[in-house]
N, C-alpha and C positions, 0 to 999 in steps of 0.2 A: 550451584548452577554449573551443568557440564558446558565448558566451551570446548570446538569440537572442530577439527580442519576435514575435508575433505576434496577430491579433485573432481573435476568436470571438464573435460574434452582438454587438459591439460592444465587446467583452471584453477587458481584455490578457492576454495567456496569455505565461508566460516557462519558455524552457528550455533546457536545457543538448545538447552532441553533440560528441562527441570519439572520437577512435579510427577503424581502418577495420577492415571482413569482416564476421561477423554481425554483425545489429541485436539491442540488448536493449533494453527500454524496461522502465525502473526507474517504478515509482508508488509514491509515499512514503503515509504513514497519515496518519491526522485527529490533527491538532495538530501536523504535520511541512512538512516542505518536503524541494524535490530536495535539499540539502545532507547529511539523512538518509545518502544514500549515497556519499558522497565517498570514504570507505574503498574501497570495494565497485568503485566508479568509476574510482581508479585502476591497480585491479589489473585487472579485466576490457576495460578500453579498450588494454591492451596488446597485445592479439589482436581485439579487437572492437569495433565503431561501438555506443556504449554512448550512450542518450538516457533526459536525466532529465527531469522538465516536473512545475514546480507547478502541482499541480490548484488545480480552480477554488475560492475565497476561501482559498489558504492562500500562502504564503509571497509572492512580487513579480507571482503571479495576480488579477485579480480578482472579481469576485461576478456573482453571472448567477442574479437572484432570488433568496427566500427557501426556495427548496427546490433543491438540487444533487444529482438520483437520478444514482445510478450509471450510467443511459441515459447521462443529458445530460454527465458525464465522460469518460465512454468516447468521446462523440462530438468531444467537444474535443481527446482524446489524436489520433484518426484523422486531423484535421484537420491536425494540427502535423504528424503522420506522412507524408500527402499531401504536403504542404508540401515535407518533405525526397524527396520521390520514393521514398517506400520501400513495396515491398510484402508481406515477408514474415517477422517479426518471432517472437523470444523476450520472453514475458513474464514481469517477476517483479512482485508485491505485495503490501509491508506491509501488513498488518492492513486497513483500508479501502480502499488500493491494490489488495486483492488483489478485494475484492468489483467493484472497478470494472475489472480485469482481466477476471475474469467475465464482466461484463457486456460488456466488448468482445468475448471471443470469443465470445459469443451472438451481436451483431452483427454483427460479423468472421470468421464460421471459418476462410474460406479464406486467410486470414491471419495466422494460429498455427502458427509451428515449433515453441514450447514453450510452458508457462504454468507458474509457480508459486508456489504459494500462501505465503506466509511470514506464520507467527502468523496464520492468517487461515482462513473458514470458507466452504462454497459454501450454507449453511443459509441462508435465513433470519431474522433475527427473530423468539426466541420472543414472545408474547403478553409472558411477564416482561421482557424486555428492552427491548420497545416501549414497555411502564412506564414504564422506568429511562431510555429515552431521551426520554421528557417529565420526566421529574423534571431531566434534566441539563437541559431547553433551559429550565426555571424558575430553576436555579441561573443560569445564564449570564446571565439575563435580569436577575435579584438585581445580581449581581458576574462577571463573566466574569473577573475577576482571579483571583479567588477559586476559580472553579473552576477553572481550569488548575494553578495551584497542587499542586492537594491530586490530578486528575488526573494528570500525567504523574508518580509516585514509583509510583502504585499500578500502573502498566503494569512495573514490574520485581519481580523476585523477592522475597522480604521483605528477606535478608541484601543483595543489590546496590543496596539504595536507597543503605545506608552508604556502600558500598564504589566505587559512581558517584554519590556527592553532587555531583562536579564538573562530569559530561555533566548531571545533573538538572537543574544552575542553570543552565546555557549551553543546556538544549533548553527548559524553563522562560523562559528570557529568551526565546528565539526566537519561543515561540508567544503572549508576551503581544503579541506584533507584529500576531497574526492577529484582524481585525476582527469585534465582536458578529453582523455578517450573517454570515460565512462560516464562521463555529463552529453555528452554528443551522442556515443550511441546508446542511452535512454530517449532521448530529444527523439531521435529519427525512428527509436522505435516504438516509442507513444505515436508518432505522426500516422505510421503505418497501422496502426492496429483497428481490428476488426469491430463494426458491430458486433454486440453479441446481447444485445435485448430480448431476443427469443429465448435465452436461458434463465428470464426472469419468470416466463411462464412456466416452467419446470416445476412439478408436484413433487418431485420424490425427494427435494430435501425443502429445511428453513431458510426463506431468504427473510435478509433484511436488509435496508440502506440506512443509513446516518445520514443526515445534511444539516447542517448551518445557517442559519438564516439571513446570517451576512455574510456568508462565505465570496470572496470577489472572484474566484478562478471560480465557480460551477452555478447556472444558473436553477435558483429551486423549482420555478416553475416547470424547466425543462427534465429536474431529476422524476419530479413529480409524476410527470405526462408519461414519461417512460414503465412507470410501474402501473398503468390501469388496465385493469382485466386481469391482473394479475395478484397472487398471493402474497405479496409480499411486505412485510410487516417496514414501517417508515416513523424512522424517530427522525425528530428535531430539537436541534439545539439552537438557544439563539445567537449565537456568533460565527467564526467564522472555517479556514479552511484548514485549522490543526486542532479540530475536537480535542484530542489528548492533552493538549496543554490548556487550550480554551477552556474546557468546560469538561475537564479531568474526573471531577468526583461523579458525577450524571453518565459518561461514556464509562466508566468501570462499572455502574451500576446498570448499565442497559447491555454491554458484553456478558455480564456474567447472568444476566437474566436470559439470555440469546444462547450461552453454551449450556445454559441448562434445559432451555425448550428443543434442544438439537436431539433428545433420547428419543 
């Protein structure tokens, strides 16, 4: 696996590219890093040029202001993209990865053989959410220990907190790594970001969503409502808001089914 530095508007940007044939470009969620997908990465790079890349303030990336919208990520993915000479790319994104998926293929269409959504929403921000994400950037601001803590148990099912006590301390460790700026402006820049449900009606590539059935940050009946009238292909699992660890061998077997129907 090539690990790989490049810059961005003075920025370091770090990421991963392994494997050859299609490209997939993995975007991990808020409070994560590329490492998120190492599973996922070695089974898919068998057949396929698989790139992972820490978004901006989160894992060996760094900060670029106190507000990181999903524009300004999307355009740092493109860059590293350039970079390698690639033009025409499968996307998958966790949870916040997936909103900045979005937003690339807004900016990008003609550059989407796939897109899929994993534990992630094309909504908006309701008004309550935009609450809850001032309430988080007062908590961070309090203790940012304190709030990762007590955040990443609540992104899994109630029973799998137990039952992955040990990924909780080892992804818990990971993200006390990630700096007060780059927890803040992820926060403001989820708060900010666009509808973009109309790019689910889009013919010209494969979509698909993951959801969990206990997932407590994303409601399924609301993931649900969002995809009708539209093409787009909808697995579930029944747990909850970290498919890849929850329910690991199911989400590598529905990825690699998903970058093969992308030809």
């Amino acid at each position: 696996m090539d690990k790989e530095v490049i810059t961005y508007k003075n920025t370091k940007i770090k990421y991963n590219t392994i494997g050859k044939g299609r490209v997939v470009v993995l975007l991990h969620g808020f409070l994560e890093d590329h490492t998120m997908w190492d599973a996922v990465t070695d089974h898919l790079s068998k057949k396929n040029r698989v790139i992972s890349i820490d978004l901006l303030g989160h894992g060996e990336s760094g900060n670029l202001g106190y507000i990181h919208t999903m524009e300004e990520q999307a355009k740092m993915v493109k860059l590293v993209l350039n970079h390698l000479k690639l033009r025409k790319f499968i996307l998958i994104g966790h949870s916040m990865g997936g909103y900045i998926a979005l937003a690339f293929a807004e900016l990008f269409p003609d550059t989407i053989k796939g897109l899929c959504l994993m534990n992630s929403t094309a909504l908006s921000d309701s008004k309550e959410k935009q609450t809850n994400r001032d309430r988080a950037v007062l908590a961070v601001k309090q203790n940012h220990k304190t709030f990762i803590r007590i955040a990443i148990p609540n992104l899994f099912s109630e029973p799998n907190r137990i039952l992955f006590k040990k990924e909780i301390a080892q992804l818990t460790k990971e993200a006390l790594s990630i700096s007060l700026q780059g927890i803040i402006a992820s926060l403001e820049g989820m708060k900010i970001r666009k509808d973009r449900t109309n790019l689910l009606k889009n013919k010209a590539y494969k979509k698909m969503m993951i959801l969990g059935k206990k997932d407590p940050v994303l409601d399924e009946a609301t993931l649900r409502k969002q995809t009708k009238n539209t093409d787009v292909d909808i697995i579930q699992f029944a747990d909850g808001h970290m498919s890849h660890i929850e329910n690991k061998n199911e989400l590598i077997a529905t990825l690699t089914y998903f970058v093969r129907s992308c030809d």
